[in-house]
C-alpha positions, 0 to 999 in steps of 0.5 A: 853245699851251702850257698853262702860261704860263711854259714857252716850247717850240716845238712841234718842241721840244716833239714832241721832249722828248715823243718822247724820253720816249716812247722811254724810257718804251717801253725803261725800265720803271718809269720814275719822273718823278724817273729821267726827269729824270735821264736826261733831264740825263744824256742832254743832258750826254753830248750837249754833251760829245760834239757840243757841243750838247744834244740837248733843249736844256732849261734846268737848274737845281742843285739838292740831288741834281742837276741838274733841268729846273725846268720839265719837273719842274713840268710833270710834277707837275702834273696836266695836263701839256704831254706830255699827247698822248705820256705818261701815269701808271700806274695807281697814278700812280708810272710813266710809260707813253707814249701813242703810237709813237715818231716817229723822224722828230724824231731823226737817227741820232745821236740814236738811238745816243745816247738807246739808249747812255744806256738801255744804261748808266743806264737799269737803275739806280734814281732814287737811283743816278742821282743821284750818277753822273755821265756 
């Protein structure tokens, strides 16, 4: 299913990480792969301290400049990737640009609020910004 060995999503897991990129790469543009990751933790962290549980459940690792999906970083710097079916590179390969329509049925209107509140208060400011705010 999967193709890289060591990333263990369900495909409900997955459809949802790939959904929620689509909804910012739809929203956000010039969205980088470094800006993704950060929105993605921001988006999880605003998530656990509001409801108590995140809403993509990645798993982070710290690292230099923050907090990263070790997994989806790979993923993403790799040529194929396992959101293939939602995303793809611009031309010059800098942003990310989604693929297909968002499917809102992967999300209850929580989630919604959510992912539009982190795009409202972080999605304007540049991957560097992000790395040192904190939500």
């Amino acid at each position: 299913m999967n193709s890289l060995p060591y990333i263990k999503y369900s495909s409900d897991q997955l459809g949802k990480i790939g959904y929620t990129v689509v909804y910012l790469a739809d929203r956000i543009s010039g969205l980088s792969k470094t800006k993704l990751l950060k929105l993605l933790y921001i988006l999880d962290e605003i998530s656990i301290k509001k409801s108590g549980v995140p809403i993509l459940n990645l798993k982070y690792k710290v690292w230099k400049f923050g907090p990263v999906s070790e997994e989806l970083f790979i993923d993403l710097s790799s040529e194929s990737t396992l959101l293939d079916k939602y995303i793809s590179r611009d031309g010059e390969g800098n942003y990310i640009v989604s693929k297909v329509d968002f499917d809102q049925d992967e999300f209850s209107e929580s989630d919604i609020e959510l992912m539009d509140y982190v795009i409202d208060k972080y999605g304007s400011k540049t991957a560097t910004e992000l790395v040192i705010v904190r939500s």
